[in-house]
C-alpha positions in Angstrom: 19.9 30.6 -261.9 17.0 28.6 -260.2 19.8 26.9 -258.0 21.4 30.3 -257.2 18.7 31.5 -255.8 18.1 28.3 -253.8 21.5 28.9 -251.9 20.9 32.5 -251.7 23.3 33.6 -247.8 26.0 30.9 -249.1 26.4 31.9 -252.6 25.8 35.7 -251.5 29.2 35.4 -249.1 31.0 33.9 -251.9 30.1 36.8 -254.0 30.8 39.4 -251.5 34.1 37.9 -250.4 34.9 38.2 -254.1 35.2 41.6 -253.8 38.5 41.8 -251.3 40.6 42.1 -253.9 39.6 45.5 -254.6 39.9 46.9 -251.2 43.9 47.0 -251.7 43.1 48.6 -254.7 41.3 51.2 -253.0 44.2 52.2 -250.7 46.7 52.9 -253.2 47.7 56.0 -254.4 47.5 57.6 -257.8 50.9 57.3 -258.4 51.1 53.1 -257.5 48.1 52.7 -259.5 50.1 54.5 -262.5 53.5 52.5 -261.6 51.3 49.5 -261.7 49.3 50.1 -265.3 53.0 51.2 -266.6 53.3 47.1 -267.3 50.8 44.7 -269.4 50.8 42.5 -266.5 50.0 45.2 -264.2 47.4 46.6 -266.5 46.0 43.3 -266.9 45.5 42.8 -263.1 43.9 45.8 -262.9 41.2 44.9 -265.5 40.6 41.8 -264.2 40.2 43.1 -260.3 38.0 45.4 -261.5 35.9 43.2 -263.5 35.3 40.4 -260.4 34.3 43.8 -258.5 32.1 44.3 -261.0 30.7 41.0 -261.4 30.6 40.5 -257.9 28.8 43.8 -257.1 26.0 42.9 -260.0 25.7 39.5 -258.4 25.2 40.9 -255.0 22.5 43.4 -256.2 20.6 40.2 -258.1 20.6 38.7 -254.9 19.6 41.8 -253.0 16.9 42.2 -255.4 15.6 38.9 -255.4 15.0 39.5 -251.4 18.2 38.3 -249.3 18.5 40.4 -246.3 22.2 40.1 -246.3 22.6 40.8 -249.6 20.6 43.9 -249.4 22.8 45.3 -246.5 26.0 44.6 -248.5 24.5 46.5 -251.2 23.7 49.5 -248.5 26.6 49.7 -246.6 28.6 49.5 -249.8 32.1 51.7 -248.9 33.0 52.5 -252.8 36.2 50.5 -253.4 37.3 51.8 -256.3 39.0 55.0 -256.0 37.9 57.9 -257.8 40.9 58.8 -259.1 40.6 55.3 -261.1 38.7 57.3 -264.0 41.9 59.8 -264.7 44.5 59.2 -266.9 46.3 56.9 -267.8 43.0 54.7 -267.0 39.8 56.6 -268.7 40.4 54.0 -271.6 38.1 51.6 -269.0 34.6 52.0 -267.1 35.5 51.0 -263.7 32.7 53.1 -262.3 30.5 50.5 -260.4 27.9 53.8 -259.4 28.1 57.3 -259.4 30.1 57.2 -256.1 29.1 60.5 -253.9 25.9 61.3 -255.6 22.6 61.9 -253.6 20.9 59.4 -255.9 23.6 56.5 -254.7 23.0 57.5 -251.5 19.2 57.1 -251.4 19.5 54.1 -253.6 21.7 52.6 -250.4 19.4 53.4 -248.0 16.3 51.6 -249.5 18.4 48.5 -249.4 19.2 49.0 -246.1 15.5 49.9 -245.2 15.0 46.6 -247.1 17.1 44.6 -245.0 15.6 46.3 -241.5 12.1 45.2 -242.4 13.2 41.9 -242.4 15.1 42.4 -239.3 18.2 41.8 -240.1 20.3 43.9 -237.4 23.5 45.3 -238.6 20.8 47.0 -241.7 18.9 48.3 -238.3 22.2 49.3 -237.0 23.4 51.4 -239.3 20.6 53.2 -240.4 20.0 53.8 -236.7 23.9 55.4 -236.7 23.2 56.9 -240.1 20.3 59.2 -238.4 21.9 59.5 -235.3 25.2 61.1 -236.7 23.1 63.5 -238.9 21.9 64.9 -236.3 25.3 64.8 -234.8 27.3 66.6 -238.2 24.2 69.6 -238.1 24.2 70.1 -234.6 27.8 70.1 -234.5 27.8 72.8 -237.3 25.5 75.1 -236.3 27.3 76.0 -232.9 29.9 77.2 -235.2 29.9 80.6 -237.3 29.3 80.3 -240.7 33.3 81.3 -241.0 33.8 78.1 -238.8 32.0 75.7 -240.1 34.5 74.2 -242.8 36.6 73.5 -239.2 33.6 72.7 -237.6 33.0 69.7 -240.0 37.0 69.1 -239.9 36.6 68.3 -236.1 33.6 66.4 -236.7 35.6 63.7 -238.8 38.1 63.4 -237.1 36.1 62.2 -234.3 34.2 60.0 -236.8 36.9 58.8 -239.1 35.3 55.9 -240.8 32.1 57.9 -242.0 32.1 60.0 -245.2 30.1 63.1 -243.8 28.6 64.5 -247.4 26.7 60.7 -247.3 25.5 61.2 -244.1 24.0 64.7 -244.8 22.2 63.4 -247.8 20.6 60.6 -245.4 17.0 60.3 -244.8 16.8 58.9 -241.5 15.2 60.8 -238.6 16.2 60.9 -235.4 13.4 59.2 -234.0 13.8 56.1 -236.9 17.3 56.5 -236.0 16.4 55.5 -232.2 13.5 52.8 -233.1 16.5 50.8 -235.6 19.1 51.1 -233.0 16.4 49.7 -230.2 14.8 47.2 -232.4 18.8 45.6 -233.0 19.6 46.4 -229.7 16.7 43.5 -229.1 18.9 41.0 -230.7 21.7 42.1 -228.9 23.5 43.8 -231.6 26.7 45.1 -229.7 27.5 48.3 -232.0 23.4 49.2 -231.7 23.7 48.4 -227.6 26.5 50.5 -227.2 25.3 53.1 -229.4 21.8 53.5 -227.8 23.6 53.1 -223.9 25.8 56.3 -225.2 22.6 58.8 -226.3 20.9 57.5 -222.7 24.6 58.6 -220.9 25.1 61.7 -222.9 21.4 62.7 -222.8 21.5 64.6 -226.1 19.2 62.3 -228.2 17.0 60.6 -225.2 16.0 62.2 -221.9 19.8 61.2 -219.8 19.1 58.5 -218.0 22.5 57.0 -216.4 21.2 54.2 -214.7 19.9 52.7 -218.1 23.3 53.7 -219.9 25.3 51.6 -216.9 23.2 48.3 -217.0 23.4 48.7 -221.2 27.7 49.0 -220.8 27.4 46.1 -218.3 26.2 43.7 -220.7 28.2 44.7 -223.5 31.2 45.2 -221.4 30.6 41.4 -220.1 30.4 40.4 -223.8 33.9 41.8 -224.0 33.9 44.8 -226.0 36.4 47.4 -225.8 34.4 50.4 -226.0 31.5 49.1 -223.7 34.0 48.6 -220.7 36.0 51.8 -221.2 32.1 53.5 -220.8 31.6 51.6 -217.7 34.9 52.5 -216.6 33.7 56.4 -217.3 30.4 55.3 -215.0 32.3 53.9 -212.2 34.7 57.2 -212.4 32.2 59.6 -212.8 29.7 58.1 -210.2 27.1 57.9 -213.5 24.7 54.9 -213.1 26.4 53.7 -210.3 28.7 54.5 -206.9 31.6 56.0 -207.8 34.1 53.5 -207.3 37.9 54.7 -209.0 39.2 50.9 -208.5 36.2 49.4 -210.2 37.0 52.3 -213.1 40.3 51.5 -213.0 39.9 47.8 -213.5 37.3 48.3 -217.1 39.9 50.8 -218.3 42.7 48.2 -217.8 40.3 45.3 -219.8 39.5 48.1 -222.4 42.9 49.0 -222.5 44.4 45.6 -222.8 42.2 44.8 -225.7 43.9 48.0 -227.7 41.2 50.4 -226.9 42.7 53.9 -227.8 40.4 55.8 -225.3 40.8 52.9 -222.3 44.3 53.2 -222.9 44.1 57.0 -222.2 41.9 56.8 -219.0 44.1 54.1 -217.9 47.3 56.4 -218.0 45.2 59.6 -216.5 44.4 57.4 -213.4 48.4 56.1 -213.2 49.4 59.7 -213.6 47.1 60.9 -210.7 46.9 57.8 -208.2 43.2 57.7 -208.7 42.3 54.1 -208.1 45.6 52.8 -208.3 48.9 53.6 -207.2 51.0 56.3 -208.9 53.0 55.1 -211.9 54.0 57.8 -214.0 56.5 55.8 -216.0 53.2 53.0 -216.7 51.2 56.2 -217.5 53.6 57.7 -220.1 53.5 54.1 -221.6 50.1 53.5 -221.6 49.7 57.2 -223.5 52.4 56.2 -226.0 49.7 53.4 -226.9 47.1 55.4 -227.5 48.5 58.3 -228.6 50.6 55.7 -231.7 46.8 55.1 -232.5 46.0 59.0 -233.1 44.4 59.5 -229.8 44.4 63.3 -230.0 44.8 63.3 -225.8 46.8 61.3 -225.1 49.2 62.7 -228.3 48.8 66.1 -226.5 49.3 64.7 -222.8 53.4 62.4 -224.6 53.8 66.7 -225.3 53.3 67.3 -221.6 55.0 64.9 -220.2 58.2 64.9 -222.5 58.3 68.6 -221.8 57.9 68.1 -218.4 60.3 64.8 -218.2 57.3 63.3 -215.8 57.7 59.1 -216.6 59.9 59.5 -219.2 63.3 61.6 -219.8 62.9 65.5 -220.2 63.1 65.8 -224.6 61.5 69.4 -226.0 62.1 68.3 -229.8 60.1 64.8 -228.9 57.4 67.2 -227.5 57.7 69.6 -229.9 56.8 66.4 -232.1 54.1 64.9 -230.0 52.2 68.9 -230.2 52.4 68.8 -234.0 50.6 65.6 -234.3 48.2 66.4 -231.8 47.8 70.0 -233.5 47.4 68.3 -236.8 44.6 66.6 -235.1 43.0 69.8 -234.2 43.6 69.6 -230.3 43.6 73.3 -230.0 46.6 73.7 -227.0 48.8 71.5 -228.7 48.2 74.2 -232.0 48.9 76.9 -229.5 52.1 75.3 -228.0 53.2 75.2 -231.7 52.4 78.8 -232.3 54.8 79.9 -229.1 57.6 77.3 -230.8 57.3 79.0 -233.7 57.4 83.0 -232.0 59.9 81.4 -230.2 62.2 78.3 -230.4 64.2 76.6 -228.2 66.0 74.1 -230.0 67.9 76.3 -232.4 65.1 76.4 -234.9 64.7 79.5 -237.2 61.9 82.0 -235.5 58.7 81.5 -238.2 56.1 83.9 -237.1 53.9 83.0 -240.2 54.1 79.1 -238.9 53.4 80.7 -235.6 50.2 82.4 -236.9 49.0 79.8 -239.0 48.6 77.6 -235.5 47.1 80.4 -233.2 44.6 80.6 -235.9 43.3 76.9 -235.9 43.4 77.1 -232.5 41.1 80.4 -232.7 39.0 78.8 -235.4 37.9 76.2 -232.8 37.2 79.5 -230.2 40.2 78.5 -228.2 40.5 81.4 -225.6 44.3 81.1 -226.1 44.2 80.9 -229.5 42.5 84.2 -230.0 45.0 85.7 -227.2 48.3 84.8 -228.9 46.7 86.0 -232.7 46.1 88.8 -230.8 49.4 89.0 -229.9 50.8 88.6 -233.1 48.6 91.9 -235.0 50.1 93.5 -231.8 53.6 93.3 -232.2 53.4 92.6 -235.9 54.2 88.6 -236.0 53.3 87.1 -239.3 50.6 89.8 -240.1 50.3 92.9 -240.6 50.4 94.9 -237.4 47.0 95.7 -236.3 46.3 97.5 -232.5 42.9 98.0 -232.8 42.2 94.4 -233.8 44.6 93.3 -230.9 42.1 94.7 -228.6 39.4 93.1 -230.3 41.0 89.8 -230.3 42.5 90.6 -226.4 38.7 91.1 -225.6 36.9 88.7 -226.9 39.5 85.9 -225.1 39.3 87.1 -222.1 35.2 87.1 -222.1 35.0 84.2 -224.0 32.8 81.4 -221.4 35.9 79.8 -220.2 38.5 82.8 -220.5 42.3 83.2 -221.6 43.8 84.5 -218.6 46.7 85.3 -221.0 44.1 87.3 -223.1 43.2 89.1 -219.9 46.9 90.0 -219.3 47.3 91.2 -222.4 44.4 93.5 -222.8 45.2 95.3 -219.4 48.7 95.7 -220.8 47.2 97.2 -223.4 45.0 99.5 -221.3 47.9 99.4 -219.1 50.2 101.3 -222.3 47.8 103.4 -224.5 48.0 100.6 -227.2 45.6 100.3 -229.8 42.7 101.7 -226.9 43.0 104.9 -224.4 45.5 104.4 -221.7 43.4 103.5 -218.2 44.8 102.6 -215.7 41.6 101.2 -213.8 40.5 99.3 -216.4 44.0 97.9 -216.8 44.3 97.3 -213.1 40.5 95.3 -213.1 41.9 93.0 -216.4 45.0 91.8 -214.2 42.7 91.4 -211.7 40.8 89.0 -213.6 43.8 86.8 -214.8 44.6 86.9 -211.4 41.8 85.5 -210.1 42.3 82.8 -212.5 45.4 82.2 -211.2 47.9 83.5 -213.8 50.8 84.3 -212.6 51.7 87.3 -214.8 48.2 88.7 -213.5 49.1 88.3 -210.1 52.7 90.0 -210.4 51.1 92.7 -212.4 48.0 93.8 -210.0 50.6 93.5 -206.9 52.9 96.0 -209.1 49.5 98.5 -209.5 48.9 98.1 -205.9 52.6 99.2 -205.0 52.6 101.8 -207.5 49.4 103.0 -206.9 48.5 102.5 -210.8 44.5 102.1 -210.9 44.0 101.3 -207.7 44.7 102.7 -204.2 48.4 102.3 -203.4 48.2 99.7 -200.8 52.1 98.1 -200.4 50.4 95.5 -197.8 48.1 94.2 -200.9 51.2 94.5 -203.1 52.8 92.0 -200.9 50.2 89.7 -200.8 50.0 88.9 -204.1 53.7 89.4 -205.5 53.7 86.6 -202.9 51.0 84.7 -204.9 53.0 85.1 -208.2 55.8 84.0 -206.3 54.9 81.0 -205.2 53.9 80.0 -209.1 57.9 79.9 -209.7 57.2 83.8 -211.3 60.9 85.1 -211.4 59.7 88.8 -211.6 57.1 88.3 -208.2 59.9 86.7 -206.6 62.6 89.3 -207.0 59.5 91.8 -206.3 58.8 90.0 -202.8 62.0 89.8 -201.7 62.9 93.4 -202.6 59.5 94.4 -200.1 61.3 92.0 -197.6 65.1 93.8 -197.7 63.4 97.2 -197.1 60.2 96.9 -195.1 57.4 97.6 -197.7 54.0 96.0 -196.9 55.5 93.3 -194.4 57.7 93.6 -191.6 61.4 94.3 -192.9 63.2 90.7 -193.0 66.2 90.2 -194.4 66.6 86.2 -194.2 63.7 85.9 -196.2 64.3 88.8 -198.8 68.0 86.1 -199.6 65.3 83.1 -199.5 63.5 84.6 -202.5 66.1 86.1 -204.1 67.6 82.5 -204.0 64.6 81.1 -205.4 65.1 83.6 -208.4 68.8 82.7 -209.1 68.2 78.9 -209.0 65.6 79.2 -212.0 68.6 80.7 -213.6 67.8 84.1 -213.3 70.1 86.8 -213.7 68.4 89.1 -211.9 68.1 86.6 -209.7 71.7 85.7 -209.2 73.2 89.4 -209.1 71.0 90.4 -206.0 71.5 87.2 -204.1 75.5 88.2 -204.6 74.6 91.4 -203.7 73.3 90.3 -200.4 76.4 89.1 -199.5 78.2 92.2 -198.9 76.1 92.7 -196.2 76.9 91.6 -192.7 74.7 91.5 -189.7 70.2 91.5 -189.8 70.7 87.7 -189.8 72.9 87.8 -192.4 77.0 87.0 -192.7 79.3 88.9 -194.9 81.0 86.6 -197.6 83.1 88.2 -200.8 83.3 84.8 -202.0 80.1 83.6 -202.5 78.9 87.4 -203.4 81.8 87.0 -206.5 80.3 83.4 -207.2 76.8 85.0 -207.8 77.9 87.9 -209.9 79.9 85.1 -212.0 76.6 83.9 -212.7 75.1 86.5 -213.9 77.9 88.0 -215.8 78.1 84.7 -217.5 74.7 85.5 -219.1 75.7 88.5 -220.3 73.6 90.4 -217.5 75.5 94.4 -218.0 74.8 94.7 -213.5 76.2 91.5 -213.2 79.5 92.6 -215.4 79.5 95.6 -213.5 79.4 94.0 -210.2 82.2 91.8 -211.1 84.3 94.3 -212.1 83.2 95.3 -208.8 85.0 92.5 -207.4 88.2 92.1 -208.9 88.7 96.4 -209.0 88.9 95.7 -205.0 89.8 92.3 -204.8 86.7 90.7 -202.8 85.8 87.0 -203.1 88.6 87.1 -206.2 92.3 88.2 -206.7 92.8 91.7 -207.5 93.1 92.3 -211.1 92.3 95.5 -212.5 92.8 94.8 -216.3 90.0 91.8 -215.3 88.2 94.7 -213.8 88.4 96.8 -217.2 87.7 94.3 -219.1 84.4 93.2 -217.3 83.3 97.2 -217.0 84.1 97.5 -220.7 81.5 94.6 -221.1 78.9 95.8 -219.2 79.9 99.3 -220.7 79.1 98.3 -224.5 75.8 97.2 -223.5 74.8 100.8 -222.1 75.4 100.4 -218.3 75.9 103.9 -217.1 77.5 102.8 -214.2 80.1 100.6 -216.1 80.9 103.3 -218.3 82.1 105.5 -215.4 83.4 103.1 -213.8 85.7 102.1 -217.4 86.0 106.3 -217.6 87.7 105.8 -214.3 89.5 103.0 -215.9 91.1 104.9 -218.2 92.0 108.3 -216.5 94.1 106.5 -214.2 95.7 103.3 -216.3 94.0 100.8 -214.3 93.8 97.7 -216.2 94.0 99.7 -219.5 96.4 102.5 -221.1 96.1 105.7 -219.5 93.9 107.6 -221.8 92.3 110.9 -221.2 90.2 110.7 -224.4 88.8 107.9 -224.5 88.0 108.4 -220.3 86.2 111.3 -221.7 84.4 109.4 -224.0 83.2 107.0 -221.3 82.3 109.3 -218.7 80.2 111.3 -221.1 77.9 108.5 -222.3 77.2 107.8 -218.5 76.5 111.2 -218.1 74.0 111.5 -220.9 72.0 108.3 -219.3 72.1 110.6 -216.0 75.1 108.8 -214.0 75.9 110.9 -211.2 80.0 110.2 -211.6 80.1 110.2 -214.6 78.5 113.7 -214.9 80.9 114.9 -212.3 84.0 113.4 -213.6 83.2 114.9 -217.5 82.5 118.3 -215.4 86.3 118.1 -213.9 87.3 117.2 -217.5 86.2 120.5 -218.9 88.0 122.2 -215.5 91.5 120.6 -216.0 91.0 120.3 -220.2 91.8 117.0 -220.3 90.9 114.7 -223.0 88.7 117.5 -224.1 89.1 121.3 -224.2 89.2 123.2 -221.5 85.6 124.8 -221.0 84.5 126.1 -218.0 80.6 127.0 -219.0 80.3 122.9 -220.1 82.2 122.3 -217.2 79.6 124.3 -214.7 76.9 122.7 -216.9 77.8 119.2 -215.7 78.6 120.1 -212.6 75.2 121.8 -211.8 73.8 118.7 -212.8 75.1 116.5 -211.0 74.9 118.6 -207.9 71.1 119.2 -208.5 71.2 115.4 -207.7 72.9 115.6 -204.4 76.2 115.0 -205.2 78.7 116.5 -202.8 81.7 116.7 -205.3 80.2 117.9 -208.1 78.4 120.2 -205.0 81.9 121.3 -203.9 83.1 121.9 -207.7 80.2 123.5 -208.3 81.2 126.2 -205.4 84.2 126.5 -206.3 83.6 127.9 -209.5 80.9 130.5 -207.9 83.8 131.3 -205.4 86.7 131.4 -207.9 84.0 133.6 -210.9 84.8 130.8 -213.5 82.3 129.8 -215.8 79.2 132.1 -213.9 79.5 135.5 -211.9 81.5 135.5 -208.7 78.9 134.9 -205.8 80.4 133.9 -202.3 76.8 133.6 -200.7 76.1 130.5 -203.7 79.5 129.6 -202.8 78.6 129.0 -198.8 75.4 127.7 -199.8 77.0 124.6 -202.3 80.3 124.3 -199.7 77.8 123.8 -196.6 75.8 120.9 -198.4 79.4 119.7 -199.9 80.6 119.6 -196.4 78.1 116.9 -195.0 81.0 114.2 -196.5 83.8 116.6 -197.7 86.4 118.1 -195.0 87.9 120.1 -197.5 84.3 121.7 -198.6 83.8 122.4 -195.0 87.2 123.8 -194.7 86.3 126.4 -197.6 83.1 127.1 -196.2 84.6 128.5 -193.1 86.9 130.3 -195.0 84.2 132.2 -196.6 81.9 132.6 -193.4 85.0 134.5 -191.8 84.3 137.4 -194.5 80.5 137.6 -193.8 78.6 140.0 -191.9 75.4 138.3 -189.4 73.1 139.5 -192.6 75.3 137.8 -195.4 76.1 134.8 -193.2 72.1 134.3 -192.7 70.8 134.6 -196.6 73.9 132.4 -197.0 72.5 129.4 -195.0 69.1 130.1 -196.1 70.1 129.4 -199.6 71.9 126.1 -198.5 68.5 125.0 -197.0 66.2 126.3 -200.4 69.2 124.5 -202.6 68.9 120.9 -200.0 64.6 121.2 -200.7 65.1 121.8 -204.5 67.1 118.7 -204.1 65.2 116.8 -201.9 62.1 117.4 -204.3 63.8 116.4 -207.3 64.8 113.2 -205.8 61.1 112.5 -204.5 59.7 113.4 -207.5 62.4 110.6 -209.6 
């Protein structure tokens, strides 16, 4: 043993080196391990791995004890390489437990030896007791800005940004911060790299030491010049950021590129971000997109959420949701709190096909909320709201609505939201103001839906003072975002004058801009436009037909309606009246008041379909329910005639009164007749002049009978007679100002 001892480094390598075996050992999995013991040979190998670990281990501690400063660190910074799950079955037939893995009293046993092996100076001892104190400090302080609620994500986050450190063995450490900062300087002296770099990060980020950049830069220079990876991409941040030095991007640009080159997750990142924004190089966003795929394939959590990005946005590399649907779920799974928001909106809402799963959806807002994501807590909000994978819950949508939108940095979504909520009377008292002051908010942020939404209160006067000007301005802000709604908004203000100077041109311009997102809405009032001729614009059937097409397509019920439109009269198409009918009848089904006159029509005269009084009936009245001026005075003519329902003349009045209280000249005129005639109310000729006189604005034949009557009159009779036509035209008038 004398001679051992006489060799002590050498023979302590050879008995260190002895224990590789056991690190594949380590990595396998319960199940391998049991494949493995299912065999004598593999039982056998098992044993006898275990025993060199063994040997090797109590050969390492003689040494250790007998005062090698190696030795002793190997003992300290022992990683337990024996898996735990080594003492279940089938395996508690053996003792394979080299120390009681986990527990304080291992862990404080490891630290002496390390202490043993600083005190003789021996650096990486110094090193890591120096990282040991230092990431303490980190794991509490990291903690404790998290509610108690949060800490078990708190401490989740904390490992994944220190992966190779088991965090319950650096909470039972002993090391002080300021020890941690005397071991890290005193290897630092013998230019330990990992205690250089270590000590040039607290002076950069100022949390442990007083920040002092100009001492973190000369500390990266050196190591970077030594070649490490992590020492030039922190140069690289110094030469970016201006820290420690003149800001110089191609300087940055060129330490990312060495860190990069060398494999250096977080170079590789930096390195894209500059190619993606031309910032000390030229733009290359097909080199950025690779040089994320590098780092992201290494679990960057970044640069895993910026692949999402740019395969949703087809930036560098070809437009693929499900690729970015897949680059968000491993960035979520790392707990990057957007990417666990993007997969809470896949989940409300899928685009690829996929089955909606609001639970999923929930079970991702609520990491990101964990973390205090502002739009985390917005969209969980959103989900008690409307009921999506919880139970639905108003009041604590408003609590969760709230406490986004006043979070430090807040969810302009959360802000939208809340003053929708104030905006409706749900879950708190309806206010307008305080609505109007939470879109106001978001819009100040920039959000679009904020903007679109304050411009609407300013039209409508809804919280604020109605100020059509203001509305303009910012439907126009919302606009220019690309929001469909603001768009169709502006232009409308445009095609009629309100809040800017009346401009028809421009209203088409935005209501293009609408219909080539797509937009049905969109689409149908850009076709519309083109029935009109003169203003600066040209008349054109065709292209008007090609629009509506578009938006009938989709399914849109004014599109349908407006294509019906077109081949009832044969503009920009053929004229076809069953493909008339057939496109009223779609729009129809879908509860289109105007389609289901215009299919009532349809059917009381044959075109495109059977002659059919009944079913014309049927149509007309379901438009009439929703209000539909025709279709109230076509079901009123119905009960005149009794066809395709029975003669009636009280229903027949009652539909035509209402569609005359609108200002409809035939229902008007029919309603006079019935007033002249006695049918369906008491005779009254002066209610008759009064209906025929408004019925006669359009209707010859109303004016005709109007005369008729007038011949009868006396100067008294023919005076109350046109003062009831001018009290009917202001009930009228009022109604439709009041609408």
């Amino acid at each position: 043993m004398l001679v051992v001892y006489r060799y002590t480094s050498c023979f302590a390598l050879t008995a260190v080196a002895a224990l590789i075996p056991c690190v594949s050992l380590a990595r396998m999995t319960k199940e391998e391990l049991q494949q493995i013991e299912a065999t004598r040979v593999g039982r056998e190998r098992i044993e006898r791995q275990v025993q060199v670990a063994r040997d090797a281990y109590a050969t390492t501690k003689k040494l250790a004890e007998n005062g090698d400063a190696f030795s002793q660190w190997k003992i300290g910074s022992f990683r337990d390489p024996i898996p735990p799950h080594f003492i279940l079955p089938p395996f508690e037939c053996f003792d394979f437990s080299i120390s009681p893995l986990g527990s304080k009293s291992w862990t404080v046993e490891k630290e002496l030896w390390l202490r043993k092996a600083a005190a003789k100076g021996y650096a990486d001892a110094q090193y890591e007791l120096g990282e040991r104190g230092l990431l303490r400090g980190s794991l509490e302080s990291y903690t404790g800005r998290f509610s108690q609620s949060r800490q078990n994500v708190a401490g989740t986050l904390w490992r994944k940004e220190h992966p190779e450190t088991i965090a319950e063995d650096i909470l039972q450490s002993g090391v002080s911060r300021a020890e941690a900062l005397e071991f890290l300087r005193n290897a630092a002296s013998q230019d330990h790299l990992g205690a250089s770099i270590l000590l040039g990060r607290c002076y950069y980020d100022g949390e442990v030491l007083l920040k002092d950049y100009a001492k973190a830069f000369e500390i990266f220079s050196k190591a970077a010049g030594r070649g490490s990876a992590e020492a030039q991409f922190r140069l690289g941040e110094c030469f970016y950021y201006g820290n420690g030095s003149v800001k110089d991007l191609n300087e940055a640009v060129k330490w990312y590129r060495e860190s990069a080159e060398q494999g250096y997750a977080d170079g590789q990142c930096r390195l894209a971000g500059c190619l993606c924004l031309g910032a000390g190089i030229g733009m290359d966003l097909v080199a950025a997109v690779s040089w994320y795929r590098k780092a992201a394939d290494q679990g960057n959590v970044h640069a895993q959420y910026m692949m999402a990005i740019t395969c949703t946005s087809g930036e560098g590399v070809s437009k693929d949701p499900a690729e970015a649907i897949n680059w968000h779920r491993k960035a979520a799974e790392n707990l990057h709190p957007r990417s666990g928001v993007a997969m809470g909106i896949y989940y409300l809402n899928p685009k690829d096909g996929a089955s909606k799963d609001p639970f999923e959806a929930v079970k991702w807002f609520r990491k990101s909320a964990d973390q205090d994501h502002p739009d985390g807590v917005a969209y969980l909000g959103y989900c008690y709201e409307n009921g999506e994978g919880v139970s639905k819950d108003l009041v604590e949508a408003v609590r969760l609505y709230r406490v986004s939108a006043q979070m430090f940095q807040p969810s302009s979504a959360g802000q939208v939201l809340l003053a929708s909520c104030y905006y409706r009377g749900h879950g708190v008292d309806r206010d307008f103001v305080d609505a109007a002051k939470w879109y106001r908010k978001a819009a100040e942020q920039g959000n679009s839906s904020g903007q679109h939404w304050l411009a609407f209160c300013y039209f409508e006067g809804k919280g604020v003072a109605k100020d059509l000007t203001e509305a303009v301005k910012w439907y126009r802000k919302a606009a220019e975002q690309g929001d469909v709604t603001a768009q169709l908004n502006l232009a409308n203000c445009y095609w009629v004058g309100d809040g800017v100077t009346k401009n028809l041109p421009e209203a088409v311009r935005w209501y293009r801009k609408a219909a080539d997102q797509g937009d049905a809405r969109g689409q149908v009032s850009l076709g519309t436009t083109f029935y009109t001729d003169g203003d600066g614009l040209t008349e054109d059937f065709v292209e008007a037909a090609k629009w509506c097409r578009k938006a009938a397509d989709q399914g849109d019920a004014v599109g349908q309606v407006r294509l019906g439109d077109a081949y009832y009269f044969g503009k920009g198409v053929p004229k076809d009246l069953a493909a008339a009918a057939n496109w009223y009848g779609k729009s129809a089904v879908q509860g289109n008041a105007e389609a289901q006159a215009k299919l009532g029509n349809c059917f009381y005269d044959g075109d495109g379909v059977a002659k059919d009084f009944t079913e014309a009936a049927k149509w007309y009245r379901k438009a009439a329910e929703q209000g539909n001026v025709l279709g109230q005075t076509n079901l009123g003519f119905l009960y005149h005639v009794g066809e395709g329902v029975p003669k009636d003349f009280s229903e027949a009045v009652k539909w035509d009164r209402i569609a005359a209280d609108q200002g409809d000249e035939t229902a008007l005129s029919n309603l006079a007749e019935c007033y002249r005639d006695g049918t369906g109310v008491p005779k009254n000729e002066i209610e008759a002049y009064a209906l025929f006189n408004l019925a006669g604005a359009t209707l010859e034949e109303a004016r005709k009978e109007r005369d008729k009557l007038e011949k009868g009159f006396s100067p008294e009779s023919r005076l109350r007679a046109q003062q009831r036509s001018l009290e009917i035209q202001s009930a009228i008038d009022a109604k439709k100002a009041g609408k």
